[in-house]
Steps between C-alpha positions, in 0.01 A plus 500: 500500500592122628726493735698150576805481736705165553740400748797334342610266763680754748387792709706723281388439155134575393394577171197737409318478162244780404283439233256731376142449301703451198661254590819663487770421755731624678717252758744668808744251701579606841758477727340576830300834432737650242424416118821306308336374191290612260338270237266681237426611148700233401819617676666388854729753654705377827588784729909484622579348851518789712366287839601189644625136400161424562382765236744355254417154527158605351653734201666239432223252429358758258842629391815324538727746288574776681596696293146509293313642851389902478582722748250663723385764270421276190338276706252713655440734203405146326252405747324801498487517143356145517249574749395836348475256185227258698273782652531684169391232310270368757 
């Protein structure tokens, strides 16, 4: 499994992109330590703003409508499907 993790320009916003020998991907945006976004198997899922300004600044470069963010459940039952997907598939 590759492992490559970016800054993107501010302390607060990182992004993590696992790859495994397959060459399948899997990419994770950060806000601080706490997952937001999820990009992979061809689908990008923005969790809702439930932190700060700061936090929503970020959402909303992924996601500006509001309205098309997932709550906290969706979101995190996606990423683990997504990352059961890369290991699985390894």
């Amino acid at each position: 499994m590759k492992v490559d993790l970016t800054n993107l320009g501010t302390v607060n916003k990182n992004s993590v992109v696992l790859t495994n020998d397959k060459g399948r991907s899997v990419e994770i945006v950060f806000s601080y330590q706490t997952p937001v976004v999820v990009i992979g198997m061809g689908r990008q899922l923005v969790h809702e703003n439930d932190w700060s300004t700061t936090t929503g600044k970020l959402l909303n470069e992924y996601e500006p409508d509001k309205k098309a963010r997932v709550d906290d459940k969706t979101f995190n039952d996606y990423l683990g499907f997504v990352l059961n997907d890369l290991i699985v598939n390894n």
